[in-house]
ROVEX-192018 format. One record per atom (N, C-alpha, C): atom name; x, y, z. Coordinates in Angstrom, 2 decimals. Atoms other than C-alpha are relative to their C-alpha. Example, Ala and Ser with C-alpha at 12.3 -4.5 7.8 and 13.67 -1.06 7.14 Angstrom:
// ROVEX-192018
@site N, xx 0.89, yy -1.19, zz 0.00
@site CA, xx 12.30, yy -4.50, zz 7.80
@site C, xx 0.90, yy 1.20, zz 0.00
@site N, xx -0.82, yy -1.19, zz -0.06
@site CA, xx 13.67, yy -1.06, zz 7.14
@site C, xx -0.77, yy 1.09, zz 0.73
This chain:
// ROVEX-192018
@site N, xx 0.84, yy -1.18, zz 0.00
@site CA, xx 0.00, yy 0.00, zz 0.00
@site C, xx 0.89, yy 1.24, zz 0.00
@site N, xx -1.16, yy -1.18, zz -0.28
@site CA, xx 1.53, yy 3.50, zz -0.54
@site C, xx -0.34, yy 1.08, zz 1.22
@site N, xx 0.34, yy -1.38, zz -0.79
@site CA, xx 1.71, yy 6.61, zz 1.16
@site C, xx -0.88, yy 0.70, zz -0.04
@site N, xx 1.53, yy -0.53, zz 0.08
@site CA, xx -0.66, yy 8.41, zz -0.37
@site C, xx -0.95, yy -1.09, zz 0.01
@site N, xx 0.40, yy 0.40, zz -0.75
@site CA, xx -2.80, yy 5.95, zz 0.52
@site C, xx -0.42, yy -0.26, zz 1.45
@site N, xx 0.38, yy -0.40, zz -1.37
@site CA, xx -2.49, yy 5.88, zz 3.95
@site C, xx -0.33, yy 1.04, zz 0.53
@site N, xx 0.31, yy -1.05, zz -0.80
@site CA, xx -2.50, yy 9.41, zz 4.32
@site C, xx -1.53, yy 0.32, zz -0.85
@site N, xx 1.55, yy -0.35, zz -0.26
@site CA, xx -5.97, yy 9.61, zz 2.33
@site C, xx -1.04, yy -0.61, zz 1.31
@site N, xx 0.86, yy 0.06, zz -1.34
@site CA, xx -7.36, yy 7.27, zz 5.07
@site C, xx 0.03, yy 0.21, zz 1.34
@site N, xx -0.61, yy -0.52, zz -1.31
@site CA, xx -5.59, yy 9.14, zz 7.83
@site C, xx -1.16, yy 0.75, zz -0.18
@site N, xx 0.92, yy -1.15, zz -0.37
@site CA, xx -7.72, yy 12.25, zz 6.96
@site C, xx -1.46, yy -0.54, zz -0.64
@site N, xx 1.71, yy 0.36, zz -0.45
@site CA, xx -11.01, yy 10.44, zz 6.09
@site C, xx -0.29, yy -0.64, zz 1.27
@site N, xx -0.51, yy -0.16, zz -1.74
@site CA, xx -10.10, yy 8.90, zz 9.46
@site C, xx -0.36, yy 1.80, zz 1.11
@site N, xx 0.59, yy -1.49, zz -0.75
@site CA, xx -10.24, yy 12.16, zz 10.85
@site C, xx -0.94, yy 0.88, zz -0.10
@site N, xx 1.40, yy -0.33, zz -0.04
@site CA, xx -13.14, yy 13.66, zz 9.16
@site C, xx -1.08, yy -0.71, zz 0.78
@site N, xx 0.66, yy 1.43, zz -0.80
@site CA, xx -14.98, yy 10.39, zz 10.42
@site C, xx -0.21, yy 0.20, zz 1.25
@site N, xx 0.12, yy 0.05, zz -0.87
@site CA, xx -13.65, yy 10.93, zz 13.31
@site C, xx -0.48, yy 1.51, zz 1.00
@site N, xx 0.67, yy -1.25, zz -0.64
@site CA, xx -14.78, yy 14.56, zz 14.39
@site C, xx -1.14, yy -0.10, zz -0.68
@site N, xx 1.98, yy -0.06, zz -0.09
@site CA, xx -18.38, yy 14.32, zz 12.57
@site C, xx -0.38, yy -1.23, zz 1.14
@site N, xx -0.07, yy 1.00, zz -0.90
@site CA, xx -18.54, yy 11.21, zz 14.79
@site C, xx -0.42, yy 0.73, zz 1.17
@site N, xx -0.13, yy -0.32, zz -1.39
@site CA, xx -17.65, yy 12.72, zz 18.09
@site C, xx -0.68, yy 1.12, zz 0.27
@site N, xx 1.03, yy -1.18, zz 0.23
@site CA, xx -19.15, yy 15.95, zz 17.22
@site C, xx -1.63, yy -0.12, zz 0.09
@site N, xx 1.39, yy 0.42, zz -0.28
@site CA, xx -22.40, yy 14.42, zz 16.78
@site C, xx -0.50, yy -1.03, zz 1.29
@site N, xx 0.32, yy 0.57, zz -1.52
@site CA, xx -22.55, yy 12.61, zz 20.10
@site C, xx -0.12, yy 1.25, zz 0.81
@site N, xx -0.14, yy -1.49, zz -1.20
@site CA, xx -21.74, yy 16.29, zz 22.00
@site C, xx -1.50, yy 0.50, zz -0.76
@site N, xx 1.59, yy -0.73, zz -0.22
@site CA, xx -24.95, yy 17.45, zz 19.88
@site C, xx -1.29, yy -1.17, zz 0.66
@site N, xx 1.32, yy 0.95, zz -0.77
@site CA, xx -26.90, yy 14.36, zz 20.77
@site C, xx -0.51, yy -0.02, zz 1.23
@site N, xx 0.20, yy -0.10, zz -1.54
@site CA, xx -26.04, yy 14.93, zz 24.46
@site C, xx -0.63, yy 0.83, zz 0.33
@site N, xx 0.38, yy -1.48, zz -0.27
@site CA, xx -26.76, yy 18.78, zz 24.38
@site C, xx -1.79, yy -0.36, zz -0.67
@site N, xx 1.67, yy -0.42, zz 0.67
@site CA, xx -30.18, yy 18.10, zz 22.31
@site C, xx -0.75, yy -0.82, zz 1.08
@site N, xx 0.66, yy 1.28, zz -0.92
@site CA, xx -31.31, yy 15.06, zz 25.24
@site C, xx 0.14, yy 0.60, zz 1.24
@site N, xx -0.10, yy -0.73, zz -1.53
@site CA, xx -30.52, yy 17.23, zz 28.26
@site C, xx -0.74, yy 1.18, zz 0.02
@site N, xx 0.79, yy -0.81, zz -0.18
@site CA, xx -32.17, yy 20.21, zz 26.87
@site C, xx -1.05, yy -0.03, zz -1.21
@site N, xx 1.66, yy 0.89, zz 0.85
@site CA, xx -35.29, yy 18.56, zz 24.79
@site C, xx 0.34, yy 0.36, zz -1.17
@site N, xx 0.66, yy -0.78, zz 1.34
@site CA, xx -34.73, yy 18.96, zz 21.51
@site C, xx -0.67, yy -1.12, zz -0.58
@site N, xx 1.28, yy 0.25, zz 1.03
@site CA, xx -36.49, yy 17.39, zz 18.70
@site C, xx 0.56, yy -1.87, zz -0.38
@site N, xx -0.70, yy 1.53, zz -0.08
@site CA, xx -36.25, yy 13.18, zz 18.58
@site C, xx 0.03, yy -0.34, zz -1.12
@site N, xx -0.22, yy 0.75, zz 1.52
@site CA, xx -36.39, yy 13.00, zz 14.63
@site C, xx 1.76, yy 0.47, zz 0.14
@site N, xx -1.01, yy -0.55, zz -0.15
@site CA, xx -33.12, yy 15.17, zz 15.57
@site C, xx 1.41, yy -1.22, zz 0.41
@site N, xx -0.69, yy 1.17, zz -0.72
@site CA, xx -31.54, yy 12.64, zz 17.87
@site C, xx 0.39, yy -1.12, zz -0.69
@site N, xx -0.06, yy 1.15, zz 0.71
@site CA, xx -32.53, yy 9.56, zz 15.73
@site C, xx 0.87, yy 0.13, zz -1.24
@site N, xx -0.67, yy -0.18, zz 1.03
@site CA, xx -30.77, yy 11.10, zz 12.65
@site C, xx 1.48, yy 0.09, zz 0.32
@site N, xx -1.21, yy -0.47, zz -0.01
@site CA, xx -27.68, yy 12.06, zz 14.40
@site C, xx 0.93, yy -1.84, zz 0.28
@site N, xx -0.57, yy 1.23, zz -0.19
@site CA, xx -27.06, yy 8.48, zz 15.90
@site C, xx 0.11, yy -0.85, zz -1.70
@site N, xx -0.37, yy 0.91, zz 1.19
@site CA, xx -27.53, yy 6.59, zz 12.62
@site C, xx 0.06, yy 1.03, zz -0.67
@site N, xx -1.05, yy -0.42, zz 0.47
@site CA, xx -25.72, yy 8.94, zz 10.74
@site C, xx 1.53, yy 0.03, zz 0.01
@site N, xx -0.89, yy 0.26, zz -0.77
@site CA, xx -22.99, yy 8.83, zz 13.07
@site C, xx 0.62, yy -1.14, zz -0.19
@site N, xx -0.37, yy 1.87, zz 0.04
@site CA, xx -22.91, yy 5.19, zz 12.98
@site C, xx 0.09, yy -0.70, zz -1.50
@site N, xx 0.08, yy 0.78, zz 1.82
@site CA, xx -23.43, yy 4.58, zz 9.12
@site C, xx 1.54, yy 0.59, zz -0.29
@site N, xx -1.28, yy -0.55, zz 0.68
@site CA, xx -20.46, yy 6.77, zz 8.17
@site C, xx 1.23, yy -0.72, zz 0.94
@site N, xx -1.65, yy 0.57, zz -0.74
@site CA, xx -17.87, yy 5.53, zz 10.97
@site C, xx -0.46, yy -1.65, zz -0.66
@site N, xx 0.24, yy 1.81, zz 0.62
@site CA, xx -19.13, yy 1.69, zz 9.85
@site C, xx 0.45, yy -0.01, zz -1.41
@site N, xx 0.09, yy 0.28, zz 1.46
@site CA, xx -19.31, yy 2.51, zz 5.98
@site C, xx 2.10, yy 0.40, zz -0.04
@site N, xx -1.45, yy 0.07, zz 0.38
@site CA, xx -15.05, yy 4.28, zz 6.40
@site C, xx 0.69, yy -0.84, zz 0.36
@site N, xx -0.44, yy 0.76, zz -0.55
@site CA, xx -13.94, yy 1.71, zz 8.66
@site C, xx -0.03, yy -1.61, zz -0.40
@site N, xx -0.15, yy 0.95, zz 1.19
@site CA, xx -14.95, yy -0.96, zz 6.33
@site C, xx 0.70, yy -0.02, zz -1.57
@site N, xx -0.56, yy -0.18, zz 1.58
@site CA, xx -14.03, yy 0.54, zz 3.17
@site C, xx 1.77, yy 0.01, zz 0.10
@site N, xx -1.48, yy -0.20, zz -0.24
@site CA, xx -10.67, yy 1.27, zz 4.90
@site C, xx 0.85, yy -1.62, zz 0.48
@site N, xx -0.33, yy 1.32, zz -0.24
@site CA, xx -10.48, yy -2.57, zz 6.24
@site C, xx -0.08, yy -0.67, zz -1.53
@site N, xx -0.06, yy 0.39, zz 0.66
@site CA, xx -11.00, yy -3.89, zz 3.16
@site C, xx 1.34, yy -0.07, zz -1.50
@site N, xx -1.58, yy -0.24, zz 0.40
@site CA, xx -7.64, yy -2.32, zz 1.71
@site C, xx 0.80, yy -0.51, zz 0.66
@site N, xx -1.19, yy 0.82, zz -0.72
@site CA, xx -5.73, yy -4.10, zz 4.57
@site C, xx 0.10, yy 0.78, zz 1.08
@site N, xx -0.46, yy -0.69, zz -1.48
@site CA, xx -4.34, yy -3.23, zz 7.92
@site C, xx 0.16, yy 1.52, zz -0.24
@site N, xx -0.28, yy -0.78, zz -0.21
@site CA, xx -2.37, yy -0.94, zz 7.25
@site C, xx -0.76, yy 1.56, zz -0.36
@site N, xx 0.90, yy -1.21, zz -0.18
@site CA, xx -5.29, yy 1.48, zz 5.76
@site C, xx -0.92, yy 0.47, zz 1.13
@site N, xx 0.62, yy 0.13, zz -1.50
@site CA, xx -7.60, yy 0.18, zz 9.02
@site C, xx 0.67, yy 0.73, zz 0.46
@site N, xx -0.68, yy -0.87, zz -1.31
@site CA, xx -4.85, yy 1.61, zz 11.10
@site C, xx 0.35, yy 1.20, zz -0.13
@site N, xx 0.02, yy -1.10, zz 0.46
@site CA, xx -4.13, yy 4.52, zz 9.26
@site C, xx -1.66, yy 0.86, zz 0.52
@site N, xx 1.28, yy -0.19, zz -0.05
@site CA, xx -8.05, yy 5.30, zz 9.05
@site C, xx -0.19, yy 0.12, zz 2.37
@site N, xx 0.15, yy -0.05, zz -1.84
@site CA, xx -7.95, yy 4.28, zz 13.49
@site C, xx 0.74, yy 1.50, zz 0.15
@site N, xx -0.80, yy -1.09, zz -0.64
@site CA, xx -5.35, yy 7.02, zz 14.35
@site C, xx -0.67, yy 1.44, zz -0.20
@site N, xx 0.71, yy -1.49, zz 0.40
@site CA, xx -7.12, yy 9.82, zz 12.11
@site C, xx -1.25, yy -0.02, zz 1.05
@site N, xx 1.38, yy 0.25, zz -1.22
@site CA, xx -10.75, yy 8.39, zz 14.00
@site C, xx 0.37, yy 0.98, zz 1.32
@site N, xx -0.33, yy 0.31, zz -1.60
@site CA, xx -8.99, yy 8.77, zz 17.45
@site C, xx 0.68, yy 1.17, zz 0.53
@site N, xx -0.32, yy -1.65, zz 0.20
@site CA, xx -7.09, yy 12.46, zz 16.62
@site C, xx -1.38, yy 0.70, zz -0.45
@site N, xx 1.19, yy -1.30, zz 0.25
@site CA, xx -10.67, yy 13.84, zz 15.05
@site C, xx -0.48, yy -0.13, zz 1.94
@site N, xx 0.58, yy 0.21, zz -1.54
@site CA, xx -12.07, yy 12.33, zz 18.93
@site C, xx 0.95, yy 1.48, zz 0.91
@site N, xx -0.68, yy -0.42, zz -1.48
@site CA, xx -8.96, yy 14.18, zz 20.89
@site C, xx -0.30, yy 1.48, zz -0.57
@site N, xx 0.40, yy -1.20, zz 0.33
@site CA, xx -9.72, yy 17.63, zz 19.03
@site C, xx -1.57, yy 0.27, zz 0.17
@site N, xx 1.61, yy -0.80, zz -0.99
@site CA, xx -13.37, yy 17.80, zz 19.79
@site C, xx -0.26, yy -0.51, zz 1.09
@site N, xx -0.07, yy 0.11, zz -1.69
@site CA, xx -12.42, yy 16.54, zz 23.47
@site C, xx 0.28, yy 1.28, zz 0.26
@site N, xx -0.80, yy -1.09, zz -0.97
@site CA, xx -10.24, yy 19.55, zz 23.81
@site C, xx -1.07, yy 1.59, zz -0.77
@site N, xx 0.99, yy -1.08, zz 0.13
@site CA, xx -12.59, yy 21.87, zz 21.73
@site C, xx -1.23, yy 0.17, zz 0.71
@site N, xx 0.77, yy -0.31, zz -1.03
@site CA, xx -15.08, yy 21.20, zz 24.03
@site C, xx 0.16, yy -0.17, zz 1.59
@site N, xx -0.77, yy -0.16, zz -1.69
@site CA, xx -13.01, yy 21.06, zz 27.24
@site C, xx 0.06, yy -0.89, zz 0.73
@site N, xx -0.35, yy 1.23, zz -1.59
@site CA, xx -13.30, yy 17.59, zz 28.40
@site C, xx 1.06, yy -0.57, zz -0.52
@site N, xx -1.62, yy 0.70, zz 0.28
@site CA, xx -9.57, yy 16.84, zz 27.43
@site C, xx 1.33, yy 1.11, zz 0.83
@site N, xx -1.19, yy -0.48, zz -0.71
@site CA, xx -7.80, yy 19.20, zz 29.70
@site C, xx 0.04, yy -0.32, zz 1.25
């Protein structure tokens, strides 16, 4: 596998991984202060189709895109920890 390779599924990895995490902080914020449950239901399976649909497409190239694709996931997570303050 090359380089460019890995580094495209580094940063779809990382897109992945901040709409991901991003959409759990609105799911929380919309369930604590009522919002709207077509809202909720869209954000979870959205959430969950796209990290399933890159994390397959990226397994299916081999490890080393999987793991490429993990690290970006797991850096979009630690930037909207610390953009929303529970990482300091």
């Amino acid at each position: 596998m090359s380089t460019l390779t890995s580094l495209l599924f580094l940063a779809l990895g990382f897109a992945a991984g901040l709409g991901h995490f991003w959409a759990i902080a609105r799911e929380a914020d919309d369930l604590v202060r009522g919002g709207p449950a077509w809202r909720l239901i869209l954000l979870r399976l959205g959430r969950l189709a796209v990290t399933i649909l890159v994390l397959v497409i990226a397994s299916l190239q081999g490890w080393p895109a999987l793991f490429a694709a993990t690290l970006g996931f797991m850096a979009g997570r630690q930037l909207v920890l610390y953009r929303l303050g529970g990482a300091r």
